[in-house]
BADRENLO-417866 format. One record per residue (C-alpha): residue number from 1; residue in three letters; x, y, z. Coordinates in steps of 0.02 Angstrom, whole numbers, always signed. Layout:
BEGIN
SITE   num   residuo       c1       c2       c3
SITE   NUM       ala        X        Y        Z
...
***
This chain:
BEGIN
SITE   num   residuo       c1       c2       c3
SITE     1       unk    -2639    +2316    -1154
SITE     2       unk    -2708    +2158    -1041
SITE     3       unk    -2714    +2193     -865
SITE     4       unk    -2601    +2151     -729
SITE     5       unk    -2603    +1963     -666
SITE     6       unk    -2702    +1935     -516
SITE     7       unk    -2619    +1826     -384
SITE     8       unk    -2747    +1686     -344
SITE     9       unk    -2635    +1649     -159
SITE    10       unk    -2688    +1802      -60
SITE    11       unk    -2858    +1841     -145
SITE    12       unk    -2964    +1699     -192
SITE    13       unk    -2877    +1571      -89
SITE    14       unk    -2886    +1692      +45
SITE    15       unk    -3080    +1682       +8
SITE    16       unk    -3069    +1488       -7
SITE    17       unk    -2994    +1456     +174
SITE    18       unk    -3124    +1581     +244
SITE    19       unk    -3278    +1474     +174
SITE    20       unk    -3186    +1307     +241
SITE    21       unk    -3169    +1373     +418
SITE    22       unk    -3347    +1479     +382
SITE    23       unk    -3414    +1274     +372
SITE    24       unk    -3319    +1202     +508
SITE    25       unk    -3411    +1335     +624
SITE    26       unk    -3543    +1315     +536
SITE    27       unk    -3547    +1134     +585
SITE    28       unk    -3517    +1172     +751
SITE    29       unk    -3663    +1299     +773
SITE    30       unk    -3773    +1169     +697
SITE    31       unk    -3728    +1041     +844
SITE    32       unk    -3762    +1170     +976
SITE    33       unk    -3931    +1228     +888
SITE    34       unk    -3989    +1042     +896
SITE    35       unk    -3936    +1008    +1090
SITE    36       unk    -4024    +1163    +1125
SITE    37       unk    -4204    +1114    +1039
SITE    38       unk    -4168     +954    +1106
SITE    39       unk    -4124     +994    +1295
SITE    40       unk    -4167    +1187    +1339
SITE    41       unk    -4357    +1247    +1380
SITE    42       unk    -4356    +1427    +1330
SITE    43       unk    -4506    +1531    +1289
SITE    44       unk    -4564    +1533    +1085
SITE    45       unk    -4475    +1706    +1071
SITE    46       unk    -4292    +1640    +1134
SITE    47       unk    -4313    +1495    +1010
SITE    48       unk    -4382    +1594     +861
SITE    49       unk    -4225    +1702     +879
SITE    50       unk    -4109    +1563     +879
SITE    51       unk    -4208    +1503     +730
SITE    52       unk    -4181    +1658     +630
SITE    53       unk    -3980    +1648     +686
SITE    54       unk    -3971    +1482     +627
SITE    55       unk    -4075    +1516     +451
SITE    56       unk    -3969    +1668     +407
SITE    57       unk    -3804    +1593     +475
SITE    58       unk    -3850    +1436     +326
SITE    59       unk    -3902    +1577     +199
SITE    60       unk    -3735    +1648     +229
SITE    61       unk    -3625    +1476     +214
SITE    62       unk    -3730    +1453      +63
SITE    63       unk    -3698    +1640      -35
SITE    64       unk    -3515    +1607      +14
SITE    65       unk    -3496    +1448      -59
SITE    66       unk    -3576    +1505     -205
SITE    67       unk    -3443    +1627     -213
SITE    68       unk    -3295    +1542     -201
SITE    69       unk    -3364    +1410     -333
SITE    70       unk    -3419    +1521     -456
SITE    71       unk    -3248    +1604     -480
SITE    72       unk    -3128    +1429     -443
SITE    73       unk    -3240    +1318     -522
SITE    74       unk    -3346    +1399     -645
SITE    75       unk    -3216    +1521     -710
SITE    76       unk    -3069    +1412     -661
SITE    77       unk    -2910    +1475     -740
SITE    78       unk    -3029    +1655     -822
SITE    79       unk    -2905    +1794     -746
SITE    80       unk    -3027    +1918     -829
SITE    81       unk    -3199    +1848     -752
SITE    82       unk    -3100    +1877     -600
SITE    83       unk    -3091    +2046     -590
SITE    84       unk    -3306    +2057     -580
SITE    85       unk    -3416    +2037     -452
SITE    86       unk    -3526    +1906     -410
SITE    87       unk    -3685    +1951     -330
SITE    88       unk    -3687    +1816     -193
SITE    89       unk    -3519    +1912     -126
SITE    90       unk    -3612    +2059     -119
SITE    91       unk    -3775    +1998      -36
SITE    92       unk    -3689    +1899     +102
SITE    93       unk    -3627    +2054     +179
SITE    94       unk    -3815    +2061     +230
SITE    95       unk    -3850    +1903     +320
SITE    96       unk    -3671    +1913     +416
SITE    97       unk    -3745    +2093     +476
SITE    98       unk    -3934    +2013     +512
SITE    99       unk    -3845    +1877     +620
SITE   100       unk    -3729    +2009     +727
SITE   101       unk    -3889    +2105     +726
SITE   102       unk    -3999    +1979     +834
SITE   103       unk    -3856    +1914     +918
SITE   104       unk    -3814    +2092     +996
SITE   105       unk    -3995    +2146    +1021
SITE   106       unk    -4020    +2000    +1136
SITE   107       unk    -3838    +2049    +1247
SITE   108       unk    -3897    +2223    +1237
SITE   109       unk    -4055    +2190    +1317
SITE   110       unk    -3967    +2079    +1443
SITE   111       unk    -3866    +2236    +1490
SITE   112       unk    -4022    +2321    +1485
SITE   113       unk    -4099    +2222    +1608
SITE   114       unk    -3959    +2182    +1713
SITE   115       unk    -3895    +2360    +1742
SITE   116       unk    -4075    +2383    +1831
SITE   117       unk    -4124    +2491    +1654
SITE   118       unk    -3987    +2610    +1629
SITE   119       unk    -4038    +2734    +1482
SITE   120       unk    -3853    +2785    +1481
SITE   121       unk    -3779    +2611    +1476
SITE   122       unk    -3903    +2534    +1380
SITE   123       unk    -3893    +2684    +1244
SITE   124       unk    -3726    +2659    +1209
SITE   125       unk    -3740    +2469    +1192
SITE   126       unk    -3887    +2509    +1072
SITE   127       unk    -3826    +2677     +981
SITE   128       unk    -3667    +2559     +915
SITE   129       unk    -3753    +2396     +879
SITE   130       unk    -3892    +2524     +749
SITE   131       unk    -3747    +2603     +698
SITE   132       unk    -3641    +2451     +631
SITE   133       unk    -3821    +2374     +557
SITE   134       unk    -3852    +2535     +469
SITE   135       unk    -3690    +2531     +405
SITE   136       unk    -3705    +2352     +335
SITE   137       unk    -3880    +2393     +261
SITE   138       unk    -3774    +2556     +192
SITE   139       unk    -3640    +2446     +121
SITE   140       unk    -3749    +2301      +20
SITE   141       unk    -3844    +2460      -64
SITE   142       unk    -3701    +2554     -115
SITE   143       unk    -3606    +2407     -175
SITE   144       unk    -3750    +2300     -257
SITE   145       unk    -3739    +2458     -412
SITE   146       unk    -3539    +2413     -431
SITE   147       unk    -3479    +2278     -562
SITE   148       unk    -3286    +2273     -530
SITE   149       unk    -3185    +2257     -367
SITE   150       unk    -3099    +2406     -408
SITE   151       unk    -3259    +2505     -397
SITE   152       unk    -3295    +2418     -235
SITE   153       unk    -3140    +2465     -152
SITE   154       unk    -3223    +2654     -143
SITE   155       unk    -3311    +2595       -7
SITE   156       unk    -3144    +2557     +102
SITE   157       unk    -3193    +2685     +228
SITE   158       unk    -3374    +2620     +249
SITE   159       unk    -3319    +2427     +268
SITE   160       unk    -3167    +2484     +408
SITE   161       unk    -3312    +2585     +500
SITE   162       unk    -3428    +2440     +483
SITE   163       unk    -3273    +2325     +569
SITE   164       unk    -3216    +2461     +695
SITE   165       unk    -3393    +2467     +760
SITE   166       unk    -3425    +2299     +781
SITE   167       unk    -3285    +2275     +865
SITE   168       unk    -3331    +2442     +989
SITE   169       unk    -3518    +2355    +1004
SITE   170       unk    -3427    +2176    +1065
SITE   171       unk    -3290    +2244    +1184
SITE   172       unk    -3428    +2373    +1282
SITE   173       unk    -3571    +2234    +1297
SITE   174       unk    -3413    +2107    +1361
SITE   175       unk    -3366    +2232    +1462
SITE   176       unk    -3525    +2305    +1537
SITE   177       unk    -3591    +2121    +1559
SITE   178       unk    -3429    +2086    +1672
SITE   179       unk    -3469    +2246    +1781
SITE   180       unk    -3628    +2218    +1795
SITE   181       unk    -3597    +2017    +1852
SITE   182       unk    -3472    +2082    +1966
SITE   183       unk    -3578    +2178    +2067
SITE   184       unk    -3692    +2035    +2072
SITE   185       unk    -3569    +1933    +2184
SITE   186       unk    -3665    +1905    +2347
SITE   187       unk    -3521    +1836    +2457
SITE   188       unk    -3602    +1656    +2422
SITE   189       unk    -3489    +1544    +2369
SITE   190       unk    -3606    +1436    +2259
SITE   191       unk    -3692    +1586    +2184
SITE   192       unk    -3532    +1696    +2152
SITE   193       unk    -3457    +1530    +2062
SITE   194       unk    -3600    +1548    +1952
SITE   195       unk    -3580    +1727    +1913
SITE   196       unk    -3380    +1668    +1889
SITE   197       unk    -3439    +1581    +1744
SITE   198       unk    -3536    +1674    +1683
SITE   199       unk    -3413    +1821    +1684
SITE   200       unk    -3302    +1687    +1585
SITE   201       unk    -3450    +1672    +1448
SITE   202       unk    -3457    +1853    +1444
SITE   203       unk    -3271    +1886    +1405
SITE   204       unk    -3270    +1740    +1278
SITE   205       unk    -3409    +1820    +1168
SITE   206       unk    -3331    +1967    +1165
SITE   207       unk    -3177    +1913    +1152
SITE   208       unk    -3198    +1796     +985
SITE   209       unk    -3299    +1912     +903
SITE   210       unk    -3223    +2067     +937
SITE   211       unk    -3036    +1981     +883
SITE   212       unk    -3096    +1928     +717
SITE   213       unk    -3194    +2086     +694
SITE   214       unk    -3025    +2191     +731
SITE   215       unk    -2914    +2076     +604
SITE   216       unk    -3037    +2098     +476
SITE   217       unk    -3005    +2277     +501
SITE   218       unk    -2816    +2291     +505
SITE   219       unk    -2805    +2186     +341
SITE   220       unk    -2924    +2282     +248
SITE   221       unk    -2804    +2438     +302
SITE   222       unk    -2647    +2342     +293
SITE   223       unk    -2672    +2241     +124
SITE   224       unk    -2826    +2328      +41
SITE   225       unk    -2781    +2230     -121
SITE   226       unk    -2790    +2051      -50
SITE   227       unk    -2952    +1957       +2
SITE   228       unk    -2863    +1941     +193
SITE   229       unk    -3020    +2039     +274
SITE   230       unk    -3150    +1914     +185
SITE   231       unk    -3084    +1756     +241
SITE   232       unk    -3106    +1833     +440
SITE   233       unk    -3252    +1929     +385
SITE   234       unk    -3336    +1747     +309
SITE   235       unk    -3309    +1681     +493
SITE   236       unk    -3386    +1824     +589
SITE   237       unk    -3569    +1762     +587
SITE   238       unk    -3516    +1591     +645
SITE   239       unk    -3425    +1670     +805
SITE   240       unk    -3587    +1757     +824
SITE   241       unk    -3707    +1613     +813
SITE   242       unk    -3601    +1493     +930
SITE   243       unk    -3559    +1635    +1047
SITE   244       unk    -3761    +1635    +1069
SITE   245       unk    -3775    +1432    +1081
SITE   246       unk    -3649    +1405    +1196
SITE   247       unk    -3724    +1540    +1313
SITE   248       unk    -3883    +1461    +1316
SITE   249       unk    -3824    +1297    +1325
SITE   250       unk    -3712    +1322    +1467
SITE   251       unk    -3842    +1380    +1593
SITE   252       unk    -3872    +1225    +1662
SITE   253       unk    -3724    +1141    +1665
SITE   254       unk    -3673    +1347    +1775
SITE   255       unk    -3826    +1273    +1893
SITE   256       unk    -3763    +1116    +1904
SITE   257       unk    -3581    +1130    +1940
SITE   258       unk    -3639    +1250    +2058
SITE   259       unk    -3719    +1158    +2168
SITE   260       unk    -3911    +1211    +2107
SITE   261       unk    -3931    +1381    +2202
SITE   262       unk    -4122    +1390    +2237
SITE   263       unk    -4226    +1517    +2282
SITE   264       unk    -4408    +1575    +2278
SITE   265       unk    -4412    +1561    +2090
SITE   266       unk    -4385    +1380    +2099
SITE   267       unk    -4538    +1373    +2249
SITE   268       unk    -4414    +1343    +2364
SITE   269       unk    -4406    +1440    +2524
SITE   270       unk    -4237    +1513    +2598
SITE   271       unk    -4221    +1527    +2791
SITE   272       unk    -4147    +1675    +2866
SITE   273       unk    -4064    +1567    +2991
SITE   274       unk    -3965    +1493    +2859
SITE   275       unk    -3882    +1694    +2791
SITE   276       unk    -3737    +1701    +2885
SITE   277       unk    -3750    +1867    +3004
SITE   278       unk    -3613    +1945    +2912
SITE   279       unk    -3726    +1948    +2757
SITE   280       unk    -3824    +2109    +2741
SITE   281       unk    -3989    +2108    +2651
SITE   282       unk    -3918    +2210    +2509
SITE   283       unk    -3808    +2034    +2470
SITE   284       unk    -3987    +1960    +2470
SITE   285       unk    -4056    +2050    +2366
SITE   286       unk    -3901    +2014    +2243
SITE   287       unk    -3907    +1814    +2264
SITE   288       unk    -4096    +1826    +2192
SITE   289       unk    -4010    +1929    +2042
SITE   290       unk    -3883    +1815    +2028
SITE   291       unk    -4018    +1678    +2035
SITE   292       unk    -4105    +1772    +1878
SITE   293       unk    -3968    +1782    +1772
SITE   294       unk    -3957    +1606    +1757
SITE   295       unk    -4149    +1561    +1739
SITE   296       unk    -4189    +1640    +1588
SITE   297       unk    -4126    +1721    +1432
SITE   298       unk    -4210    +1875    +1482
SITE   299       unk    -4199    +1900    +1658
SITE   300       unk    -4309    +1983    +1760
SITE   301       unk    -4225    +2041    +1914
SITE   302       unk    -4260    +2131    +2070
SITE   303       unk    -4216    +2321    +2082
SITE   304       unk    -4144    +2433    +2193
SITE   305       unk    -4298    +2521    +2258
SITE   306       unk    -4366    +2350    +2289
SITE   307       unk    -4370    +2278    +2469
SITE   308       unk    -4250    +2145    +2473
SITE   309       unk    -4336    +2068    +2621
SITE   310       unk    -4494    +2028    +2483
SITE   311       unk    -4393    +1959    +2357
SITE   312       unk    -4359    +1821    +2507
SITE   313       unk    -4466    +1689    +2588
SITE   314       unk    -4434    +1660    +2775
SITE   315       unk    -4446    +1460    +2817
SITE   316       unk    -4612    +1436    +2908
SITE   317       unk    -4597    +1362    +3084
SITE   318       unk    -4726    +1265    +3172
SITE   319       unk    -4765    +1289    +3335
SITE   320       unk    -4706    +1173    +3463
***
């Protein structure tokens, strides 16, 4: 007895729209990666990191493509050769989970170091992104032993928890990143329309990522037997990967339309004279912050038990 027809519209052509919108982003992510060798001055360990996004995020377009050619090219019109695996689906899953991997680390250490080192904060951020890499790492060596989608769709559970943390990882940085920028606002008008922005950035990541993340998950649950969840699940790296591009590449164009905020980072002094009295040192101490977030990828900003007063120069006066 042959086996039921497979219905090429909602499985492989699922697949085949994924890898086409996979490439446009793709193309996109390369553009940003060569403005930002081209234009930003970050330390060796920012641009090895966006190195290693970019490499895995080509690996990736490349085991998809594979993919999709191998079974509507190679087996065109081979119902049966459908119904098998091809190891380049099953290896991809890795290099979409390396990419979300470094992408996260480097918000979570931005929450890190913007919430002034909170364990608690900071150990959520953390505890999910480990958890969703450990359960991609999970998922490629379970499935690399299957030979048939049917035996992958065992692993159902494992690929929804995989999507439903990701998405829980995107939505708490977003949202701790927006807190934390909030109470960064200094009363400044040119610095708080910097941390505007930024709070825009922030929401966007999130946002993109945590969208596609969640309609991966609800058609894997919804329409288990269609390819629905690959196509968003083929994009997911490439939201990733520009998410971190544009961030970087926006800071100075944040500076600039801000008017250039300076302070003593840039060896530039700032007179008291020129804080309005209403302006207590506390909102001081947050325009320096404010000041760090935008000056490198890692900020290192001033703390609560520091003296706000030290983190500021006074303009010298001569005598007269």
């Amino acid at each position: 007895m042959s086996s039921p027809r497979i219905h090429i519209d909602n499985t492989f052509g699922a697949a085949f729209v994924g890898v086409i919108a996979a490439a446009v982003l793709h193309g996109v992510s390369c553009a940003q990666a060569w403005y930002y060798f081209t234009h930003q001055n970050d330390k060796w360990l920012v641009k090895t990191l966006v190195s290693f996004v970019m490499l895995f995020d080509t690996i990736h377009q490349v085991l998809i493509s594979h993919t999709v050619y191998t079974y509507l090219v190679s087996n065109y019109n081979n119902q049966e050769q459908l119904r098998y695996l091809v190891w380049s689906v099953l290896v991809e899953v890795l290099f979409n989970g390396f990419t979300a991997f470094l992408v996260q680390s480097f918000l979570a250490r931005r929450v890190w170091q913007l919430s002034g080192r909170n364990i608690w904060l900071t150990g959520l951020v953390v505890f999910l992104v480990l958890s969703e890499f450990g359960c991609v790492l999970a998922f490629a060596a379970l499935s690399l032993r299957f030979k048939t989608y049917e035996q992958l769709a065992t692993l159902k559970e494992l690929s929804i928890t995989v999507n439903a943390l990701g998405a829980a990882g995107d939505v708490v940085i977003a949202f701790a990143l927006c807190v934390l920028l909030h109470r960064s606002r200094t009363g400044f008008q040119r610095s708080d329309s910097m941390i505007n922005k930024l709070i825009i950035f922030a929401v966007n990541t999130g946002v993109l990522t945590s969208l596609c993340a969640i309609a991966s998950l609800i058609s894997i649950a919804v329409a288990p037997d269609t390819f629905l969840y690959i196509a968003f699940f083929f994009c997911l790296g490439r939201l990733y990967s520009n998410s971190l591009l544009a961030t970087l590449n926006a800071r100075k164009m944040i500076r600039a339309a801000s008017g250039g905020v300076q302070s003593t980072s840039d060896h530039n002094n700032i007179s008291f004279r020129e804080i309005p009295a209403t302006k207590s040192l506390k909102s001081i101490a947050r325009l320096n912050k404010a000041r760090c977030v935008l000056s490198s990828p890692f900020p290192r900003l001033p703390y609560s038990n520091q003296n706000p007063i030290n983190s500021v120069q006074p303009r010298r006066i001569s005598p007269s």
